[in-house]
C-alpha positions as CSV (number, residue, x, y, z in Angstrom):
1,X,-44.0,9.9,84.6
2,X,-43.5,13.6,84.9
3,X,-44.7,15.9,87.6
4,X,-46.6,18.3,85.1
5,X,-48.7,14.4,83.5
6,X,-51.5,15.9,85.7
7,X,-51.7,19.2,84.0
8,X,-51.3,18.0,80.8
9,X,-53.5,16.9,78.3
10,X,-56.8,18.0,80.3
11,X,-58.5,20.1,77.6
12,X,-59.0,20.0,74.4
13,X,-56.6,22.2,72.6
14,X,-58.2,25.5,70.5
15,X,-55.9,25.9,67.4
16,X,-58.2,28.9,66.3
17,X,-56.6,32.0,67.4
18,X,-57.8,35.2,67.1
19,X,-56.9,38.7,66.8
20,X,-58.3,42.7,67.5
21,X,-56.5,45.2,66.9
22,X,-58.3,48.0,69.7
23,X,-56.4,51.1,70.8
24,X,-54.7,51.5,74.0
25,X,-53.7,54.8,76.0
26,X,-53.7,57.8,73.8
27,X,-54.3,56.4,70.5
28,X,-58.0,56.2,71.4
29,X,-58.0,60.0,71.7
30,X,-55.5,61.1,69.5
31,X,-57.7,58.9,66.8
32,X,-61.0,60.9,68.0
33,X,-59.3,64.7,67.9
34,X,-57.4,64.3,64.3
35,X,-60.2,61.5,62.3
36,X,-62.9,64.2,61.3
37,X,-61.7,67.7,60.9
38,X,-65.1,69.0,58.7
39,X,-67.2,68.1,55.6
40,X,-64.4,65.6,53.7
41,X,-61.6,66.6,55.0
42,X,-59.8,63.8,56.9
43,X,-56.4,63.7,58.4
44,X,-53.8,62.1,55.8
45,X,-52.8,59.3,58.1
46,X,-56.4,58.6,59.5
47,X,-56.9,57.4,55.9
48,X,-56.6,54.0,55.7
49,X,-58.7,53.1,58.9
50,X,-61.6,55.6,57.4
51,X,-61.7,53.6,54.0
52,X,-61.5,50.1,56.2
53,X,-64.2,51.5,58.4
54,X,-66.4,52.6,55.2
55,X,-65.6,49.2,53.5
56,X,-67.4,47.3,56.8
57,X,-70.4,49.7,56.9
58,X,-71.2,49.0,53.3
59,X,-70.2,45.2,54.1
60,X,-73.4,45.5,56.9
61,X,-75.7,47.3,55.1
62,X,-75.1,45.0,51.8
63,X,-74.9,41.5,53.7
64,X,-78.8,41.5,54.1
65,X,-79.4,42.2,50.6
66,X,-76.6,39.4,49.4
67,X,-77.8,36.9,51.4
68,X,-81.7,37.0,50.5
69,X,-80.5,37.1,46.9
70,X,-78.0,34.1,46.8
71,X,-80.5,32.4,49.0
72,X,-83.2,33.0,46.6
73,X,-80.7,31.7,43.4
74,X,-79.8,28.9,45.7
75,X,-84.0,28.0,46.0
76,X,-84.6,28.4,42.6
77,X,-81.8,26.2,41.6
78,X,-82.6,23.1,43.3
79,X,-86.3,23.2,42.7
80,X,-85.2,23.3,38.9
81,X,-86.3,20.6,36.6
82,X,-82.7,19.6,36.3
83,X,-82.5,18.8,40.3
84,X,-85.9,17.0,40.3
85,X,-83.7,14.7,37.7
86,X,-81.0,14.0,39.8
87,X,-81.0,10.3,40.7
88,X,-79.6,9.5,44.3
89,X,-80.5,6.0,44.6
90,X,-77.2,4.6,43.5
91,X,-76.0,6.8,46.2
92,X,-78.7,5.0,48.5
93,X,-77.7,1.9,47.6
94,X,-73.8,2.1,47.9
95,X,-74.7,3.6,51.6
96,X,-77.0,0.8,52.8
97,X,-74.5,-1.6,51.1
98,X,-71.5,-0.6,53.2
99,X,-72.7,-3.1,56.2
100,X,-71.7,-1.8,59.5
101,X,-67.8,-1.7,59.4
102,X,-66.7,0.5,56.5
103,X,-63.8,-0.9,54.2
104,X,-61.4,1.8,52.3
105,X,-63.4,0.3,49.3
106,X,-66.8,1.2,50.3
107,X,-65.4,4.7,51.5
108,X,-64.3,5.4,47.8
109,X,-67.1,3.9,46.3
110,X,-69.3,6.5,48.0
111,X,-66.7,9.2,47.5
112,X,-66.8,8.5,43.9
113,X,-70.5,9.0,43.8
114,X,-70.9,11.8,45.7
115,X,-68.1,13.9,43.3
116,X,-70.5,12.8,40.5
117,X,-73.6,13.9,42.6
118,X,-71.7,17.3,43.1
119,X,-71.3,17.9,39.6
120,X,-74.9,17.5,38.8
121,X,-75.9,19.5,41.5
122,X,-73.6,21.8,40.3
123,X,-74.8,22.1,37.2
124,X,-78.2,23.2,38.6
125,X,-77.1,26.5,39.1
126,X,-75.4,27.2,35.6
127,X,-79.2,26.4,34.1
């Protein structure tokens, strides 16, 4: 047993890593002085983080909008005739069927039924 076994393994481990670029010292500044010199006229190398700055405010004031509309296609698709259609109760069965300890051929039983019930649900939103 190693000296470190009590350190290790105490926390679960966060594979999601994430990154910000912010500015440090005088890049802060030296952005502020030489981003906006008048009406359109923007320094040549300030360029890029201007048109990545633009792309998120449009991004903020659009998501609103996007959202209500794909939730409204989203709503109108699966109260479609088609959906109403869809029959789950081989899906039902195959589930209740499975009995308490789940057997690889239960597992892609179901998973064959639930591609099939994708596909139909699917084709909701082409109507």
């Amino acid at each position: 047993m190693s000296d470190f076994s009590q350190f290790t393994r105490k926390y679960a481990l966060s594979k999601t890593l994430r990154f910000e670029l912010r500015p440090v010292g005088e890049t802060l500044e030296n952005m502020r002085k030489h981003i906006y010199k008048g009406e359109n006229d923007y320094d040549f190398d300030m360029q890029t983080f201007l048109h990545d700055q633009e792309i998120e405010n449009a991004y903020q004031k659009l998501k609103p909008i996007l959202d209500s509309l794909h939730e409204e296609f989203i709503n109108t698709s699966l109260v479609s005739s088609m959906a109403k259609n869809i029959d789950f109760s081989e899906y039902l069965k195959a589930y209740r069927d499975r009995g308490n300890d789940t057997k690889n051929e239960d597992k892609t039983t179901l998973s064959i039924i639930e591609t099939n019930l994708r596909k139909e649900i699917g084709k909701t939103y082409l109507e």
